[in-house]
N, C-alpha and C positions, 0 to 999 in steps of 0.2 A: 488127551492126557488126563483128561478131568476122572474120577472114579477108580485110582487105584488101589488095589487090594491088599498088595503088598510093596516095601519101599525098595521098586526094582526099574529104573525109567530107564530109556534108551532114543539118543536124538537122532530119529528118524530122519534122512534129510534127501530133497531133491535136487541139491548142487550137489553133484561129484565133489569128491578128492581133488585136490591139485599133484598131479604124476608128473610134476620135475622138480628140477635142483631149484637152490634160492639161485645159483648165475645166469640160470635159463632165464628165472624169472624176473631177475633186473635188468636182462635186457628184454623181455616183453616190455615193461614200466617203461624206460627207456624208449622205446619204438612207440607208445601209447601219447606218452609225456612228458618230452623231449625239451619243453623251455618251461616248462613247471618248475617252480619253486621246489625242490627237494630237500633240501636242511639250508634250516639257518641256527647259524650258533651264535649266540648275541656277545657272549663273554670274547668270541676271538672275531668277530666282524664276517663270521663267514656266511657267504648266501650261496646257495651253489643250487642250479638246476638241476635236471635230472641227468640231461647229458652232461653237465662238467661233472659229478659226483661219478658218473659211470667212468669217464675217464680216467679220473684220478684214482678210481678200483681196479682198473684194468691196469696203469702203470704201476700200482704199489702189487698186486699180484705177479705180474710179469716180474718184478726186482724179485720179490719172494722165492720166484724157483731161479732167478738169477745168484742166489745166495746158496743155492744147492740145495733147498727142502725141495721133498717128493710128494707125491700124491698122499694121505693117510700121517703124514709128520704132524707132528702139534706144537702149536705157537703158543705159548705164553699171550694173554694181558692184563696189565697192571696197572691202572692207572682212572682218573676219576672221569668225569663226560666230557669228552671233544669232539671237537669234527673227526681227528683220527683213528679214533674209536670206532667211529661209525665206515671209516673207510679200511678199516683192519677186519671188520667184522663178513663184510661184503666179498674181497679181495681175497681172505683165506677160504670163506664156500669157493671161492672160481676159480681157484687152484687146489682145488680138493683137499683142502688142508683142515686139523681141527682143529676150530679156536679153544682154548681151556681160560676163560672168567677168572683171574685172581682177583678178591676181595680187597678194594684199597685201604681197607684198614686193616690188612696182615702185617703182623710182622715178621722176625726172622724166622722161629722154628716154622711160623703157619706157611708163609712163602719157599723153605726149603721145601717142606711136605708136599707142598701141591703140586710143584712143580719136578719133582722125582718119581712122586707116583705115578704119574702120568707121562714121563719120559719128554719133557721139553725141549726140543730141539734152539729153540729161538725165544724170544722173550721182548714184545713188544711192552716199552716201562717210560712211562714218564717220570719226568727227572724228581718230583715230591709231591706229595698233598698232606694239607695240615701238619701236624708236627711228627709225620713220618718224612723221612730222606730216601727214599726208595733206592738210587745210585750208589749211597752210603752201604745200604743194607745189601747188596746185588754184589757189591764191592769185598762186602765181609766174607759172604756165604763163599765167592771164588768159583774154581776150577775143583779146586777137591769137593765142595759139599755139592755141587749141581753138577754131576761128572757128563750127563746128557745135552747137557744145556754149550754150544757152540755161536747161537748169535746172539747179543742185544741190539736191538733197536730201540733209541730216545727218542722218548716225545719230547720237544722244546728246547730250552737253551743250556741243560745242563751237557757233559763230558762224562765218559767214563773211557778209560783204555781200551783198546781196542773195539769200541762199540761204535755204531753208522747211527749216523742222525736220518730221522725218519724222510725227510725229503729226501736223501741221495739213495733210500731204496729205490723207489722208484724209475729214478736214473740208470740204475745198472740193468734194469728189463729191456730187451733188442729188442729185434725182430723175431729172434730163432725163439725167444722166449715168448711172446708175445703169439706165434705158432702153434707152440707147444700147450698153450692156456687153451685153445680152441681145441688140440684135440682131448686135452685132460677134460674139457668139458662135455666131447662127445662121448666119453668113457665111464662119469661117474654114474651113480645112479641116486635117487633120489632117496634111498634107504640107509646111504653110505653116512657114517658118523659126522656131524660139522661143528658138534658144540660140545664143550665139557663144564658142567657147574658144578662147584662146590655146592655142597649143602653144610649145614652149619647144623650139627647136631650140638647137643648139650653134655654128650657122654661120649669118649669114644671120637676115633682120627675121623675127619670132615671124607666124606663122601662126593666122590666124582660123577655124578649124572650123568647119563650119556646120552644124547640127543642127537635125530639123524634131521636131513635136509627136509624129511616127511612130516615129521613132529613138530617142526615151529615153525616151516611155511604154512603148512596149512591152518594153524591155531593163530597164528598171525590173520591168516585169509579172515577166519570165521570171526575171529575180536572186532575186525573192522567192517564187516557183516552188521554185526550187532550195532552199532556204532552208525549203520549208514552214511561210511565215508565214501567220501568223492575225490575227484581231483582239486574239488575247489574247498575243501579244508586243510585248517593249520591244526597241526596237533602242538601243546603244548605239552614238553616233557622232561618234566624236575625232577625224577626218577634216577635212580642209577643205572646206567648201562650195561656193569655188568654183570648186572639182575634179569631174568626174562622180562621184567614185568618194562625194564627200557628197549631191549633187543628183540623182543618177541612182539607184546601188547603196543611195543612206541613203533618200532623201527618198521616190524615187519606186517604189520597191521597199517602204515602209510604205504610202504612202496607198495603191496599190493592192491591198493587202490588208489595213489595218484595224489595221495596229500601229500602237503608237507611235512618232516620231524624239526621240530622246531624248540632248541634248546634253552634254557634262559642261562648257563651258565655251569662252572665242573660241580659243584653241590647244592645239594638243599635250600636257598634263602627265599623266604617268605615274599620279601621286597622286590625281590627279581623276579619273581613268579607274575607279582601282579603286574612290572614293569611292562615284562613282556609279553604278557597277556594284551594289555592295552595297544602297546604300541604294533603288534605286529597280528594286530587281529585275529588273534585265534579262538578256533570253532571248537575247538577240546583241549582239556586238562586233566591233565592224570595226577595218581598221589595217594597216598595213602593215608589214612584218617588225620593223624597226626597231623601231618603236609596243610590238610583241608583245615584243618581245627588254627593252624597259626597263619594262614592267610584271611580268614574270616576274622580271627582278634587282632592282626596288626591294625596298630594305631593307625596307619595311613589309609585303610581299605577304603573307605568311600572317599577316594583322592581318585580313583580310576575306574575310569569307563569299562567295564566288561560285559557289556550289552551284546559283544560278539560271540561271546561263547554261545555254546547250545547241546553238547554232548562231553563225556569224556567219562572216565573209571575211576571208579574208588577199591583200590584192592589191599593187598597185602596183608590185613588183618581185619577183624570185622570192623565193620560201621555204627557206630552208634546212631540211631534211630533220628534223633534232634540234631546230631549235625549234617547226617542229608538233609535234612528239612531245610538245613541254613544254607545249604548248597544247590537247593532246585531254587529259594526264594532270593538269596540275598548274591549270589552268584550267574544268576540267570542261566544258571544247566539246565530246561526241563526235561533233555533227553538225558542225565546221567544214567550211567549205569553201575555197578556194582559187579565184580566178576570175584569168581573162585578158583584155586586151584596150586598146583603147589608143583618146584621145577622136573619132576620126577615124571609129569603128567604134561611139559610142552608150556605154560604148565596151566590155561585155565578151562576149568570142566562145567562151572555154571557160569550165567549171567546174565541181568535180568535185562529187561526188553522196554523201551519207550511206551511199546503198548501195554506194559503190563498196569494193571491198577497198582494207584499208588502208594495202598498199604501194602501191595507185595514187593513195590522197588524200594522200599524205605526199611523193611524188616527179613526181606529174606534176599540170599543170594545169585535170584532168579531159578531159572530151569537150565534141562542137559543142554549143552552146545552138538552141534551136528556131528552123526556120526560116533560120539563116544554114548559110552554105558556106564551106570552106577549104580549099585545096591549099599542098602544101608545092614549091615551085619550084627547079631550079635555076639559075645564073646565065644560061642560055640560056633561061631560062621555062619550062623542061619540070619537067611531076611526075614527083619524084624517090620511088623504089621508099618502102616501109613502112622504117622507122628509120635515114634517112639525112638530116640535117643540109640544111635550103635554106633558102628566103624563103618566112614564113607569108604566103599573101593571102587576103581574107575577101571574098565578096562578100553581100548580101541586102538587106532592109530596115533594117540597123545600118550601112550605109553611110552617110558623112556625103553631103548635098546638096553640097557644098565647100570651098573655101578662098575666105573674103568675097574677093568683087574679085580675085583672082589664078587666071583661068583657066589660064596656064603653069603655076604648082606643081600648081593642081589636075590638069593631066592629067598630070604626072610622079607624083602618088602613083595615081591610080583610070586603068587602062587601060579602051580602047575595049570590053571583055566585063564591065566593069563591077567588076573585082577591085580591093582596094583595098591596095597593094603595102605591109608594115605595118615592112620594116627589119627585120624579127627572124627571127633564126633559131631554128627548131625541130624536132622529129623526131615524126611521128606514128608509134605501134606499129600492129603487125594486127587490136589491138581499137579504134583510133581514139582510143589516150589521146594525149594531147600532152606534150610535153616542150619548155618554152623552152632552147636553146643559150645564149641570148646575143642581144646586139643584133652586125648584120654589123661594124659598124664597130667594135663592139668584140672582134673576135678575134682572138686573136695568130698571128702565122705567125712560128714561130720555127725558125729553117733550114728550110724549105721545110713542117714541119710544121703542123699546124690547129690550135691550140689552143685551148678553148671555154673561157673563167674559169669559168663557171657551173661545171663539173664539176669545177675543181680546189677553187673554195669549198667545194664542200658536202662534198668528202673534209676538209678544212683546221675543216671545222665538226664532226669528229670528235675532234679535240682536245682533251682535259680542260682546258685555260685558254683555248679561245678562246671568245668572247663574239659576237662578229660578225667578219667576215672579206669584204676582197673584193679581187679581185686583176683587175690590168691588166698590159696592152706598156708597155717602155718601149724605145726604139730603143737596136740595138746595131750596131757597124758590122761586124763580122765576121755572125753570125746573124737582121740585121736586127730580131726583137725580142727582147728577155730578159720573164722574167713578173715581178715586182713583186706582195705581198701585203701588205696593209695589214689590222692586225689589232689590234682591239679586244679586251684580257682580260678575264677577268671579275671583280669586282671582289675584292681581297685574294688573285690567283694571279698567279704571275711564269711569265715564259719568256722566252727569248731567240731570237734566230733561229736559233742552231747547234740549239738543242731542233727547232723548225719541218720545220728541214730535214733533222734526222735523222728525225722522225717519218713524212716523205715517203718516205724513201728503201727500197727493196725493196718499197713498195706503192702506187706509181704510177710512170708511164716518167722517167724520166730529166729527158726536156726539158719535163716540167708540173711541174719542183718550182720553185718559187721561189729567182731568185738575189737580188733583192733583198726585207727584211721589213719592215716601217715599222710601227713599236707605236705605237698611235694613243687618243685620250681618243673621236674622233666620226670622220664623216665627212661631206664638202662634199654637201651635198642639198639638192633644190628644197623648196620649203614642201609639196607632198605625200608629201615621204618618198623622194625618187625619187635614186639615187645619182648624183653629177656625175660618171661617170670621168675625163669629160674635164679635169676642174679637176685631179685628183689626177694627171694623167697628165703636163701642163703645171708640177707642184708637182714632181714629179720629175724631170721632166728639168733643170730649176733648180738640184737640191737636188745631183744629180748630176753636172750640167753635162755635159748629153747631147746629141746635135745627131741629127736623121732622120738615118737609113741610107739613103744614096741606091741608087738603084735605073739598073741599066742603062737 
């Protein structure tokens, strides 16, 4: 890899593809790792081996076509991380069904939308999370607004009329259905659609990803590749489910190698992370910088033994520099890894390697994963030389099939050569590491300058008080943008922003210090960790009473 010319790499690889379905493939797992430890969900007491987990997919799919879904129908889910999640996810691959990911923090128009565009037949929903009522909302929307929509299925103890509580699916699966799953499973093919994700654009109705049984088993195979799991690892995964980064990098990156998914609970909590890190010894933990950053400052963290870990992923959004540091040292990860990729792509394209030196696992986001291709572009499409800032595009077998129903978007993100245009700017080196910039639209051009936030954070994450840090544009009429940082301390340290911006001054240019610093408790994020610039960008120009910088 070492000596490239131009930013064009390609993961050459000597393990084949995997050419079957995910059913095929948990029952390999299954036949492999049959009293292995397969999920343990801590918040509901559940341990389940491989064979009890296989069973209870095989009876909740049996009820499934007991219920009159076909091969190609799509199931709704709604709801936040359970064991049933995990067995809804399995159970519709083996009945050839597609699962379609709703977001638990939708509400009514988001939940009408998704679930029409994509023609729902059935709608697997737990009965609430946080201060949404999911049954309530399911309740309102009716027969008239979801006119496709014929089954609910509840998670837990709530009611709604006419809907089956999740265990008596199961129940209604025979024999003749139980038949019928063996031969739907000699029929599908491994290319056949199994997943639907929302993407969550900032403009414009959320996007239906279309993902086949080819696209997230095998990126699932390759995550746990990188990872060197075995059958004798616990994955620890605080992620949300249904996000790839749970179902793809948690779920199917263990069964395909014989670990455990091992849950601490249905959301995000710091406390429970390290709980069950300790108590149930796990060898990986995933999470997103965020995730990393509040179990490292909870007050309790050196209350628990995590001597067990030794691998896991930091993804979702870049990594600050200093708090991998804190995660190979004060976490005892040294195998962490750092992964890329986005749900359009399977969804991850780089990620870095144990043996990589550990300035390139602390600062870049490794190399190609097997198999896929990437060029760095510029705005005319041309690959742009070794370590010059353009548009990552990916193409391979981790391309998504498309966008449900919306031929136009689909061919504004995948061009006629099959590349999958991904928004994000980044720099590939001469040895093929990669470097995320930024997303395009988030870069500031301040007086005719490029400025990348990504590079002024992770200098700004050199601060002895700062905690998290992220910095955007906010329109100026003279320079068009000014930089704005928003910063998180750490807990019992002050600073101000004259501190900020003297700390900048003589060690970066001029025009990347921050003219405005906004001291902050959180920041506006999706339910996977993912930062809204956009909200905070829209917060400031309010806060400031700012208006665009018009442009000739």
């Amino acid at each position: 890899m070492a000596g490239l010319t131009r930013s064009y790499v390609h993961g050459a690889a000597s393990v084949p593809l995997i050419g079957t379905t995910i059913g095929e493939h948990l029952d390999g797992a299954v036949a492999r790792w049959a009293e292995r430890d397969a999920l343990v969900v801590r918040s509901q007491s559940v341990r389940w081996t491989y064979a009890g987990l296989a069973r209870r997919v095989e009876a909740f799919a049996a009820g499934l076509l007991a219920l009159g879904l076909e091969p190609g129908d799509r199931v709704g889910i709604w709801s936040p991380d359970n064991a049933e999640w995990v067995v809804t996810q399995f159970a519709t691959a083996k009945a050839g069904l597609v699962l379609v990911n709703i977001n638990p923090a939708y509400r009514l128009a988001e939940l009408e939308y998704a679930l029409n565009k994509v023609g729902c037949r059935a709608l697997v929903t737990a009965t609430r999370f946080k201060s949404s009522d999911y049954l309530a909302m399911v309740a309102e929307l009716g027969q008239a607004r979801l006119s496709r929509l014929e089954t609910v299925i509840v998670v837990g103890d709530g009611t709604l009329p006419g809907a089956i509580p999740f265990d008596a699916v199961a129940a209604r699966g025979r024999a003749a259905e139980r038949a019928r799953l063996a031969e739907i499973g000699a029929r599908l093919q491994f290319d056949d659609a199994v997943n639907i994700q929302f993407t969550s654009g900032t403009t414009g109705a959320p996007k239906g990803a279309t993902l086949s049984h080819h696209n997230i088993l095998n990126n699932g195979y390759f995550i746990g590749e990188s990872l060197a799991l075995t059958e004798r690892d616990r994955v620890c995964i605080p992620v949300p489910l249904y996000h790839c980064f749970g179902m793809v990098l948690g779920n199917l990156a263990c069964v395909t190698h014989g670990a455990a998914m091992v849950y601490p609970g249905e959301a995000f909590d710091p406390l429970a992370v390290l709980e069950t890190v300790a108590a149930e010894r796990c060898t990986g933990l995933y999470g997103v910088p965020t995730m990393f950053i509040a179990e490292l400052d909870h007050p309790e963290f050196r209350r628990f033994d995590l001597t067990s870990l030794r691998t896991g992923i930091v993804a979702g959004s870049p990594c600050p520099i200093e708090v991998m540091k804190r995660v190979v040292s004060d976490m005892h990860m040294a195998e962490v890894t750092i992964a890329y990729g986005m749900t359009e792509t399977s969804p991850v394209s780089f990620q870095t390697s144990p043996a990589d030196p550990l300035d390139k696992r602390v600062s870049t986001v490794g190399r190609i994963h097997p198999h896929v291709e990437v060029k760095i572009v510029d705005a005319e499409g041309r690959v742009v030389p070794p370590g010059t800032p353009g548009e990552l595009c990916t193409r391979g077998y981790s391309v998504m099939l498309g966008y449900w129903d919306d031929p136009a978007r689909t061919d504004e993100a995948i061009d006629r050569a099959g590349w999958m245009h991904t928004g994000d700017l980044a720099t590939l080196d001469d040895a093929g590491y990669c470097n995320i910039v930024g997303r395009i639209k988030d870069m500031v051009i301040r007086g005719g300058e490029n400025v990348y936030p990504r590079r002024v954070e992770e200098f700004l994450h050199r601060h002895p008080a700062v905690a998290d840090v992220q910095v955007i544009g906010v329109p100026d009429a003279r320079m068009g943008e000014k930089l704005c940082a928003w910063i998180k301390l750490k807990p019992g340290v002050a600073a101000s922003a004259e501190d900020i911006r003297a700390f900048c001054q003589g060690q970066i240019a001029h025009y990347k210090i921050p003219r405005y610093v906004k001291f902050v408790d959180s920041f506006p994020m999706t339910v996977t960790g993912k930062i809204q610039k956009y909200v905070m960008r829209e917060h400031m120009k309010q806060e400031l009473g700012l208006a665009e910088a018009r442009t000739a």
